[in-house]
N, C-alpha and C positions, 0 to 999 in steps of 0.2 A: 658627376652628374649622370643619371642613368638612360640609358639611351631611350626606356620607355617609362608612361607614367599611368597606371591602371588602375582606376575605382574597384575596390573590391567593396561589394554588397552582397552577402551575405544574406538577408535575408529574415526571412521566418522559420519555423522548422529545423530539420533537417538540413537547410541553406549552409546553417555554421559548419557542419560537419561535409558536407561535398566542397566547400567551400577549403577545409581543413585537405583533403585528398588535391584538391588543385593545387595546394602550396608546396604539397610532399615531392608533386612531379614538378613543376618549375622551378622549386629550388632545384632537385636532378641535373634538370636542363641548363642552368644555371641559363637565365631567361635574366637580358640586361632591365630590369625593371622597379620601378619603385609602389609598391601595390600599398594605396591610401583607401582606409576604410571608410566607408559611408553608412550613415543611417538610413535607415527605409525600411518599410514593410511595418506587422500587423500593430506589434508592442508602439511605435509612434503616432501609428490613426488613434488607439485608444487613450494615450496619455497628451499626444497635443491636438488632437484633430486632423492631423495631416500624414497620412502615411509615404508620402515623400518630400520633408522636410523642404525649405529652400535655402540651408546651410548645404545640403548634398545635390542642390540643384548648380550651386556656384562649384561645387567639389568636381562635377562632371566636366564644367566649361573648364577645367584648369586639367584633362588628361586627354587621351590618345583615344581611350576606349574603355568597357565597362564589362567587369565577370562581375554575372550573379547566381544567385544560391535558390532561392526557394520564394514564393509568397505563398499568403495565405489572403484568399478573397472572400467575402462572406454577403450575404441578400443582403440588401437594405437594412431591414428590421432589426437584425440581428445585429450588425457594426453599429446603431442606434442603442443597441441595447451594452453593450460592451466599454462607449465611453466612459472616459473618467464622469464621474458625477457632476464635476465643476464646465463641463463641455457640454452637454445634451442640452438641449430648445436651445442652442445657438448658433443653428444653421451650420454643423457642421456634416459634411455628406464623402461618404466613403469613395473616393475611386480610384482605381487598380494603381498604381505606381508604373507598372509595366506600361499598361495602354500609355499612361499620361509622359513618360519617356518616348514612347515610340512615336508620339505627335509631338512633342516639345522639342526634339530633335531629329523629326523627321526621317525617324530612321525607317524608311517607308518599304522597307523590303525585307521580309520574313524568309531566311534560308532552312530550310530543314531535310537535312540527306536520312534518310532511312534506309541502312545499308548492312546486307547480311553479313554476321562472320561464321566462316567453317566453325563448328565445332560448339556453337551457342543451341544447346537444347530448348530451348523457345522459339525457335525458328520457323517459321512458319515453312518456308523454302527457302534453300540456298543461296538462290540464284538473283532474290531481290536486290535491287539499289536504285530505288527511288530518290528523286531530289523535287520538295516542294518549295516553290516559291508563292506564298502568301502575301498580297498585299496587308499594309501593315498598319495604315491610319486613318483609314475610311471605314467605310460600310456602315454595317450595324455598331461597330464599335464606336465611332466618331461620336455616340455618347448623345446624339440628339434625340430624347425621349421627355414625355409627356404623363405623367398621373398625379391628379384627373387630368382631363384631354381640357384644354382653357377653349373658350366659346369664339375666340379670336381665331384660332387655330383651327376650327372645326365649321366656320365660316367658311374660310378661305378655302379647306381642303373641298368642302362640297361645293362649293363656286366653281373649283378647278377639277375637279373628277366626278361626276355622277355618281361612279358607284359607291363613294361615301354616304349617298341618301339614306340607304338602307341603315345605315347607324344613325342618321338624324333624332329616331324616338328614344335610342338607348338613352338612361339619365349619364352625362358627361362622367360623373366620378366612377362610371362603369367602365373608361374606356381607357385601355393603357396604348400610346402610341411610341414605335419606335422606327426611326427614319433610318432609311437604308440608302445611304449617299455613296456614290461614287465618281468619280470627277474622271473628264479625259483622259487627262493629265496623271491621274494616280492608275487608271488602265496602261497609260503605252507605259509609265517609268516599270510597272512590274513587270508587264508583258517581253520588252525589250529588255532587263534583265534576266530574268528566263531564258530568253535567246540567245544573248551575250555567255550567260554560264556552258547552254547547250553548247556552241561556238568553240570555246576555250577548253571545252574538256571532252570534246569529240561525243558527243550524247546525239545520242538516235532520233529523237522527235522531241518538238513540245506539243502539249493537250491540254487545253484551255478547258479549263472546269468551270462551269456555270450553270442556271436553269434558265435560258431565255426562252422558251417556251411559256413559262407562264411568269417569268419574274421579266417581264420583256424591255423594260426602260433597262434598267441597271445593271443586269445581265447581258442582258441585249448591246448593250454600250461597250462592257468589256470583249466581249467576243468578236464585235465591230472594228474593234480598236487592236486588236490580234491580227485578223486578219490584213489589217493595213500595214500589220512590222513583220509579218510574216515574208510578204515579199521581198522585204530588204535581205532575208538568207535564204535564198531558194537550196540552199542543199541539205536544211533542217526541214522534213516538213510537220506541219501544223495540225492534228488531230483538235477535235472536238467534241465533249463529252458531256450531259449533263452528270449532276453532281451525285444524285440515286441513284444513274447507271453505275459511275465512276465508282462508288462503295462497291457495287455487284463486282464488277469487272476486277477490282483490286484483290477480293478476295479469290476471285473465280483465277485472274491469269495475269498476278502483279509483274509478270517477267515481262508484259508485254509492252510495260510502259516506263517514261524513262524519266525526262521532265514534267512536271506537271504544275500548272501557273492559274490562281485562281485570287478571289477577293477575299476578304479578312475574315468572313464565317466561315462561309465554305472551307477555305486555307485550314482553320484550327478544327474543321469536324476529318476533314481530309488527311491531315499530315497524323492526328493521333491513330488514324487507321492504320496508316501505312507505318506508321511506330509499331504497332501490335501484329506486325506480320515480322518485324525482325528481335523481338525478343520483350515488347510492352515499353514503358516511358524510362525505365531505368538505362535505355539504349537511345531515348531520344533526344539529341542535341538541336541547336539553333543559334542563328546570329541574325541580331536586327540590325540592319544596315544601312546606313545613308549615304550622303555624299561629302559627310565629314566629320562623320562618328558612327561608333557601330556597342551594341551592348550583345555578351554573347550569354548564352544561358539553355541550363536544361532544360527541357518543355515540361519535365513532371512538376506540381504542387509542391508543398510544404511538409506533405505525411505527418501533422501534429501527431500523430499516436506513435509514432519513431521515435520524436524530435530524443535526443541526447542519448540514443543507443547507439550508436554508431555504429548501425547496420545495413540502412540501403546502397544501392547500386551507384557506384559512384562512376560509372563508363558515359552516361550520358553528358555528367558535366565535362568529364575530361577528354571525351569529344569535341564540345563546345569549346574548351580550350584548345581544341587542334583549329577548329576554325578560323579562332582567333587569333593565331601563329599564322593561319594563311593570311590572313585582312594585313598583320601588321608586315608581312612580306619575309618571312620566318619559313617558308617553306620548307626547307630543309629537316628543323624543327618539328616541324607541323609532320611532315611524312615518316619521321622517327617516332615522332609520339601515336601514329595510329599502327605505325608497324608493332611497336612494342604491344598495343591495346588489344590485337591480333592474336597478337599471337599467345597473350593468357588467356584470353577467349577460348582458342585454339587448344590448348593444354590441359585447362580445363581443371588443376589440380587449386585452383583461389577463386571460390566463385559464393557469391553472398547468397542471401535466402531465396530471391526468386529464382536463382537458378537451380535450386535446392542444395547450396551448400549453408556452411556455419561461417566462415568468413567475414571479417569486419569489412566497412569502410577505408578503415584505416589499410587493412590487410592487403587491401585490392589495387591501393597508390600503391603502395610500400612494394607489390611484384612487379605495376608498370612501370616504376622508378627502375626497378633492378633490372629491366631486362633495354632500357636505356643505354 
């Protein structure tokens, strides 16, 4: 019986193939595990309406944790237009697989370390090693949106806010509304994981990203709710930033900052920044985490124009799998597989096309394998 048991999802795109690179090094590692394939992603929205199946919803409840590969998201219209023929005008409505795991299983915490290595020529600077914490199932994302805006809806919102008047004359199928929720409760669990990471790995400050100046309820609430966990570790201390500055400043002086803990938009405009200061998305890994399951995954897309070349950057996912040797308490593991990732970085002589080499996919497991 193997001592772990892991969904592999693979994906859309290019998934199958980063997906193929993380087998290359855990087999390596020789990682006690039994990795059960799952369906999901873009080819199942269009042939059954669901692009995460609820065969791979039961698949999840029955493992430890979840590597994934790629999706592919698409507007409205366009997933509308793509169904099977035998699907369309039957209410079936596209949404993300990703979001819909991160709420399904609460996996309410978005880790994303953006972290330089010597010798990576896209380096913005050296010296960065940023760690974002994203809240992971609220905000804009919790999916509560409106078009056309219903007369019920638009009632009530000008009842409870004046400054909705001003839309009263708009005609209603003018008006597309998307609700920006955040709960106490989903502020302190991120905010106080932020902290807890700072804590454990001896990190200089956390800096609460937000815009409460003018976004003042839901912003205003997170930064509130910072404040109040901030004092439980008086030897971290607590910066504050909006989120336009936080872009300026990242660019302007990313050394200067260490953790950085913000809501589920902000989090995904924020952490692809700070990806693009240490080498772009083929460097950006992630793990969505809860309190008793966690999925871990690259942050980049699908690259359909790749899909079956097997030539993208396969470091971000086998990142993601270093995380994911930390979660399941593989430590050991997990700090072999980043040394090895180092140090071809570092060498410099197996490096794929964004870094301007020729180098496969394949090529890039196959040296972090060897140097295992």
């Amino acid at each position: 019986m193997p001592k772990y048991k892991i969904a592999w999802l693979p994906g859309d795109g290019h998934g199958v193939e980063v997906q193929n690179a993380d087998k290359i090094v855990l087999d390596k590692m020789e990682l006690d595990a039994d990795n059960i394939p799952g369906d999901l992603g873009w080819e199942f929205c269009c042939k059954e309406g669901n692009a995460l199946p609820e065969r791979t919803i039961q698949l999840l409840k029955k493992t430890d944790c979840a590597l994934f590969g790629a999706i592919t998201s698409k507007p409205k219209e366009e997933a509308q237009d793509e169904l099977d023929p035998s699907l369309k005008d039957k209410g079936y409505v596209y949404f993300s697989p990703i979001v819909k795991l991160r709420q399904m299983f609460n996996l309410r915490s978005n880790l994303r370390p953006c972290k330089a290595y010597p010798g990576n020529p896209l380096n913005y600077r050296d010296t960065v090693d940023l760690v974002v914490f994203r809240e992971n199932t609220e905000d804009l994302y919790a999916g509560v949106e409106f078009h056309p805006l219903p007369s019920e809806v638009m009632s009530v919102l000008c009842k409870h806010n004046q400054r909705m008047k001003k839309f009263e004359a708009t005609p209603l199928e003018d008006i597309a509304v998307s609700l920006r929720i955040n709960t106490r409760k989903g502020c302190q669990n991120i905010v106080r994981d932020a902290f807890e990471y700072a804590k454990k790995h001896k990190r200089r400050s956390v800096t609460v990203v937000e815009k409460p100046n003018v976004i003042r309820e839901t912003s205003g609430l997170m930064v509130r709710e910072a404040r109040k966990i901030a004092k439980e570790y008086p030897d971290i201390p607590l910066w504050e930033t909006n989120i336009d500055a936080m872009c300026m400043w990242l660019v302007k002086n990313p050394e200067d900052y260490d953790v950085l803990v913000t809501s589920n938009m902000f989090g995904d405009i924020v952490s692809d920044l700070s990806a693009q200061l240490v080498g772009g998305l083929g460097f950006a890994c992630s793990g969505n985490i809860g309190d008793d399951y966690a999925v871990f995954e690259p942050t980049h897309g699908s690259a359909p124009k790749y899909a079956g070349m097997n030539k993208v950057n396969p470091t971000a996912t086998l990142l993601s799998v270093k995380l994911m040797l930390d979660w399941l308490g593989e430590t050991e593991k997990a700090s072999r597989l980043e040394s090895a990732i180092a140090q071809v970085i570092k060498e410099g002589k197996v490096r794929t096309y964004d870094l301007g080499g020729k180098s496969t996919t394949t090529d890039v497991a196959e040296e972090i394998a060897g140097k295992l």
